[in-house]
Every structure is written in C-alpha cells, then in structure tokens.
C-alpha positions as CSV (number, residue, x, y, z in Angstrom):
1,X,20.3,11.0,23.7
2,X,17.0,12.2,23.7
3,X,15.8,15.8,21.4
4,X,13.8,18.1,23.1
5,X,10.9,18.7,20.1
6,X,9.2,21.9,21.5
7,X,11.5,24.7,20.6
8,X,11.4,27.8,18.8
9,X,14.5,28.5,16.6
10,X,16.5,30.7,14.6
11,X,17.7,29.2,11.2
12,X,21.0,30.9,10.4
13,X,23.1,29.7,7.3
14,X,26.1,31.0,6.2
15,X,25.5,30.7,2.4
16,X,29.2,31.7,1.7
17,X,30.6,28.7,3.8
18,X,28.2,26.0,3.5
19,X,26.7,23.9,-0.1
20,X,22.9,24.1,-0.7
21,X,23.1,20.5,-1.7
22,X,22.5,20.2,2.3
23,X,19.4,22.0,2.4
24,X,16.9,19.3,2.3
25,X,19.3,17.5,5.5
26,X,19.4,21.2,7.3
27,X,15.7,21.9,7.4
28,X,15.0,18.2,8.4
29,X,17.2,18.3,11.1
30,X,16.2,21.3,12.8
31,X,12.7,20.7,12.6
32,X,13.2,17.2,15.1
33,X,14.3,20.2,17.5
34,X,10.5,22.2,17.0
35,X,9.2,24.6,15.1
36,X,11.5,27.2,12.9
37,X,10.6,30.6,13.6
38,X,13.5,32.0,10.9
39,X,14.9,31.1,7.9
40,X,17.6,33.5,7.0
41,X,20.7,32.5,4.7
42,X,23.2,35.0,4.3
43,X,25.8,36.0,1.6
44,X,26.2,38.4,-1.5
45,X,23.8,37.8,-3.4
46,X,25.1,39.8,-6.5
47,X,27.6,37.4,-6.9
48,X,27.8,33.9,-9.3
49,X,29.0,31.8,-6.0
50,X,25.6,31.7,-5.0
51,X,23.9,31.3,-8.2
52,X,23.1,27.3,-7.0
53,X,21.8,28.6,-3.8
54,X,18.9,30.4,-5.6
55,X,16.7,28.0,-6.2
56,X,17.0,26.6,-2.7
57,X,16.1,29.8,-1.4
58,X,12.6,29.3,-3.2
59,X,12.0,25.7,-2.4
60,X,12.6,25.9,1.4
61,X,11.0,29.5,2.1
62,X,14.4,30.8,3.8
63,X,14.6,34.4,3.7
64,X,18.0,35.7,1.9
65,X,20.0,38.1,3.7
66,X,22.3,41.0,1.2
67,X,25.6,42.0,2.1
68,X,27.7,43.3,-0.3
69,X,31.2,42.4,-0.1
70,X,32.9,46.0,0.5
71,X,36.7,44.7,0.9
72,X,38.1,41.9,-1.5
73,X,38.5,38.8,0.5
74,X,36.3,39.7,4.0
75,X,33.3,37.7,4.3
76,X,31.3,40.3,5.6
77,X,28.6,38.6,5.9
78,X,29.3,37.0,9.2
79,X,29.0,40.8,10.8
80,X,25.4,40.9,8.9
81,X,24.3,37.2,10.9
82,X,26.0,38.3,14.0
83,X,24.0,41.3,14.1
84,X,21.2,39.7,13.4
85,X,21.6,36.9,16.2
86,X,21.4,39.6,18.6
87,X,18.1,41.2,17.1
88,X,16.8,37.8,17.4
89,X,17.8,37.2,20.7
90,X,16.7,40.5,22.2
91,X,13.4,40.1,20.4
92,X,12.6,37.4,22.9
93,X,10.8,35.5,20.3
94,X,12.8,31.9,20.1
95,X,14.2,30.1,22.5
96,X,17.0,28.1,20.3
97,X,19.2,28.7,17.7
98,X,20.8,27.1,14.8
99,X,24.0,28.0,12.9
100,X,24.5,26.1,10.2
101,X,28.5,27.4,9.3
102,X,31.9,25.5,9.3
103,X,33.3,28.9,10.3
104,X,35.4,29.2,13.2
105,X,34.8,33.0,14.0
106,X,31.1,32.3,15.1
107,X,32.4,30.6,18.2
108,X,32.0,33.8,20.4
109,X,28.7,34.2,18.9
110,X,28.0,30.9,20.2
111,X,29.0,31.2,23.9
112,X,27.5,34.7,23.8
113,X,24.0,33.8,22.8
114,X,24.5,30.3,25.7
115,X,25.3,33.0,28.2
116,X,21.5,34.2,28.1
117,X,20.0,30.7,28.2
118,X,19.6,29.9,24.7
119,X,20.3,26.4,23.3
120,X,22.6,26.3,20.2
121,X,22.9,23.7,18.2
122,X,25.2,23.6,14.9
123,X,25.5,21.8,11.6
124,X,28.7,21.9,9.2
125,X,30.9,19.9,7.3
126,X,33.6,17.4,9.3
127,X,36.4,20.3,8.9
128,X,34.7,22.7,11.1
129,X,37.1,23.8,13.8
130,X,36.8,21.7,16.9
131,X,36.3,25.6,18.9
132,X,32.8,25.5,17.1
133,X,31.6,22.6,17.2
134,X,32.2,22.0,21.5
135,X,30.8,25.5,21.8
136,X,27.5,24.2,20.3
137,X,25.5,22.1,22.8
138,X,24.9,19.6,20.1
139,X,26.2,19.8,16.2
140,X,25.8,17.7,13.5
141,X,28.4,16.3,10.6
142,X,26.3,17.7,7.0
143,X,29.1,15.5,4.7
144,X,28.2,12.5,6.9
145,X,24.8,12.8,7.2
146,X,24.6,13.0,3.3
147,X,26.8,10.2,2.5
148,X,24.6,8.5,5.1
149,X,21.4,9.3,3.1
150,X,22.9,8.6,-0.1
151,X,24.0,5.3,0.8
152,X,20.8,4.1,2.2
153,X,18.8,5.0,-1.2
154,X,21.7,3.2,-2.9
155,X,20.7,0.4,-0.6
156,X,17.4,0.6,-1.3
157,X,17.5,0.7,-4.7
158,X,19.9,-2.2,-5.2
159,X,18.9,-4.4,-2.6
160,X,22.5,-4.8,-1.3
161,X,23.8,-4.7,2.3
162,X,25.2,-1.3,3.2
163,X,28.9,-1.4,3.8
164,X,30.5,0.4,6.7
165,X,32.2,3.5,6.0
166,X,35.9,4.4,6.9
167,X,36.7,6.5,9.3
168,X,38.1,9.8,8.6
169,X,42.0,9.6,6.8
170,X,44.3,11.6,9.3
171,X,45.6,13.2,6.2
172,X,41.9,15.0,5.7
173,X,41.4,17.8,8.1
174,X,38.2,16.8,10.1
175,X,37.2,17.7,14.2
176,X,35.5,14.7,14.2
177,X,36.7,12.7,17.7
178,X,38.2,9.8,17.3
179,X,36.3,6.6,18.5
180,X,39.4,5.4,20.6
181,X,38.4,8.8,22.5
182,X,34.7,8.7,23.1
183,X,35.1,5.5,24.2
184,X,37.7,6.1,27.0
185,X,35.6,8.9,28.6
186,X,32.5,7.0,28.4
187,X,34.0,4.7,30.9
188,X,35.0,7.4,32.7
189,X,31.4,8.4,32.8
190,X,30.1,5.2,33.2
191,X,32.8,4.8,36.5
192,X,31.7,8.0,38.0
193,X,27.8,7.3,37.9
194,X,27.2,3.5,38.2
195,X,25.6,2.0,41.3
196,X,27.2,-1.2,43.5
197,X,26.2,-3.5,40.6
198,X,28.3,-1.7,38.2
199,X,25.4,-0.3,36.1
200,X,24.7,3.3,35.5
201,X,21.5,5.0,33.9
202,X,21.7,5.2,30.5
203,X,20.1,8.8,30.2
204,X,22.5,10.3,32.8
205,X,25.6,9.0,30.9
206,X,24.0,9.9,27.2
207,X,23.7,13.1,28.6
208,X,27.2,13.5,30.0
209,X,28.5,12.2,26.5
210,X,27.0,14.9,24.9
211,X,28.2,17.5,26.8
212,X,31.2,16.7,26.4
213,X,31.4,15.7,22.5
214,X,28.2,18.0,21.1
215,X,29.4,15.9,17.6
216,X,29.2,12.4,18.5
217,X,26.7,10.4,16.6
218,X,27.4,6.7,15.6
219,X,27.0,8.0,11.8
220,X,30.5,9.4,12.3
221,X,31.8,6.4,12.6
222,X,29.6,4.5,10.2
223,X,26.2,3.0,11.1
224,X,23.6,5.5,11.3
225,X,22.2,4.3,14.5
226,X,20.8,4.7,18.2
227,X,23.8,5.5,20.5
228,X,22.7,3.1,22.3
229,X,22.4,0.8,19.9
230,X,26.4,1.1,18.9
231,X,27.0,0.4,22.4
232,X,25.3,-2.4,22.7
233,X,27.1,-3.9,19.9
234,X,30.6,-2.9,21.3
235,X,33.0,-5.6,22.8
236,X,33.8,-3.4,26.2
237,X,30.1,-2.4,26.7
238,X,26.9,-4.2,28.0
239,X,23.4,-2.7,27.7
240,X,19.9,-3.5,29.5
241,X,16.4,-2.3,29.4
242,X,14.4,-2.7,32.7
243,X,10.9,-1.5,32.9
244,X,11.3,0.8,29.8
245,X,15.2,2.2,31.6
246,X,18.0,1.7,29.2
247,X,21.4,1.0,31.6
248,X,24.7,0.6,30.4
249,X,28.2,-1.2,32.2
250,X,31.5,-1.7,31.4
251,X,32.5,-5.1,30.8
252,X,34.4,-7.3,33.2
C-alpha cells in the first residue's frame, strides 16, 4: 500500500480529544504524506486540560487555535476547526488534509472536504467511531502505533524478542476490524481480480483493501510490518515477486 509523498496538507488537531504524548508519532506520520503546509491545534487554551499540550505547541511549531468554551459541556472548538477547514480549502493552497480527532462529528467534515477532491487522511485513538475512520481515505491507530514504538525501544534496549500483542478485548470499545474480516474480503478481492493462474496484482488488491478498511495496518493486529509481508506469512495466502511485481493468491 504505497504513500503518495508529494502532498501539501493541513495539520488539524483537536487538542480537546486527542493526548500530546502523540505528537512526536502525529508529525512523523504526516510528513511520509509531503510537506505540512499548517500546523493548527485547537482547544481553550485558558483552561488547565491543556496545560501538557503547551510545551508541545513550542517543540513542533503548530500554531494554537483559542476558543473559549461559551456553554458548559460544548466543545466548541470543533465549529472553530470546521470553519477553518473550509478557509483552508477555499484558499486553494493544500491539496490534503489531516484530522488528527477520535471525534465522530468531523465525519461530515470529512466527506465534505472529499467531495472537492481533497485527500483526507486521519489519526486517532482505536475508539474512534468506525463513521470516521471509513470516511477517511486512510487513518491511523495513535494507541497502537505508540505501543508499537514503545515496544521496539524496549526491544532494543533489552535485547529481547518482541512479543506479539493481543488483539483488542471485545469488552474495550475499539473500531478497529477484526482480522477474521479483512481477511474474508481480501479473498473476495483477490477472486474478483486474479488472472487464469489464480494470481492477482498485488497493487490493485492493496489498493482495493484500503478503500475499503482506511484503518488496516498489520500493527493492529501486532507486528508492525509490510502488508504484504503479513500476507505472506498467513496460512490461506501465497505471495510472489516477479520482475520487481509483488502478486498475491489464495491458497488451494
């Protein structure tokens, strides 16, 4: 699943729903996307809830936004990021944009800023509604990719193999698709594209996977690897390269 790198985007954090202890994995992964045009994080400011955020705001060069919080218990500062997606967008000067929010009511936002061609990708934590996350074109787990990086520095630092990680407990609220899932419709992808021999391209099926799941990655599920790769190692899968062309079959 290949990243386009030449973009212009549109950094948009929701300070009120998502940690600063993310920053660091935010920045890095929008800038594998191109170059960030904003950096704008949003929230009250005069408030102690985003006391830990201030130091971040420093560190990165992001742009705080103010809203005051008129009405107990509205997070107005969704209207203020709304309104300024739309300043953004009819300033013509990015071509992408990236909410980082686990906040359902950004969905519409979303499919309104696709409608005029721009490409939206997402980041938030594994409970983000499953509306926001398939109305992204690709969106990104923050609570896995941390554990992810975590883990590997533990590695690293003890010399020990890294251990799989379990997959989310049904009892902890998560939009995360279940394995069982992704792999059903890849074979349904795989079915609907392969040639006589039974092998299909892989970049044609990668990309069909994505549309339909913006949140896969193999993270999710535990090794922080190539797609591909976790194929490959799956029992119902098979996976050749031919003159530099990944392919992929389902297993007899």
């Amino acid at each position: 699943m290949a990243i386009e790198t030449n973009k212009s985007i549109a950094l948009l954090i929701d300070a009120e729903n998502i940690s600063p202890r993310y920053i660091e994995i935010i920045i890095d992964e929008a800038n594998k996307y191109g170059k960030i045009n904003y950096r704008r994080v949003y929230g009250d400011w005069t408030t102690d809830n985003l006391k830990t955020w201030k130091d971040k705001v420093n560190e990165f060069a992001l742009t705080p936004v103010q809203q005051y919080a008129y009405t107990q218990g509205k997070n107005v500062s969704d209207f203020t990021l709304i309104i300024d997606a739309m300043d953004i967008l009819y300033s013509n000067k990015v071509d992408s944009f990236c909410l980082v929010t686990s906040d359902s009511d950004f969905t519409k936002l979303v499919t309104r800023l696709r409608e005029d061609d721009m490409f939206v990708f997402g980041m938030g934590e594994s409970k983000t509604p499953i509306s926001l996350v398939n109305s992204c074109e690709s969106f990104a787990y923050l609570d896995k990719m941390l554990a992810d990086t975590k883990e590997e520095k533990e590695k690293s630092t003890s010399g020990k193999k890294k251990t799989v990680k379990k997959a989310p407990s049904s009892k902890t609220e998560s939009s995360i698709t279940p394995l069982e899932r992704i792999e059903t419709e890849l074979k349904n992808i795989i079915e609907s594209n392969q040639e006589d021999d039974g092998w299909a391209y892989w970049s044609i099926v990668a990309n069909l996977l994505q549309k339909k799941f913006p949140g896969f990655h193999p993270r999710n599920y535990g090794p922080n690897i190539r797609p591909i790769t976790f194929f490959k190692q799956h029992k119902d899968f098979s996976v050749k390269i031919d003159n530099k062309v990944a392919y992929i079959k389902i297993k007899q």
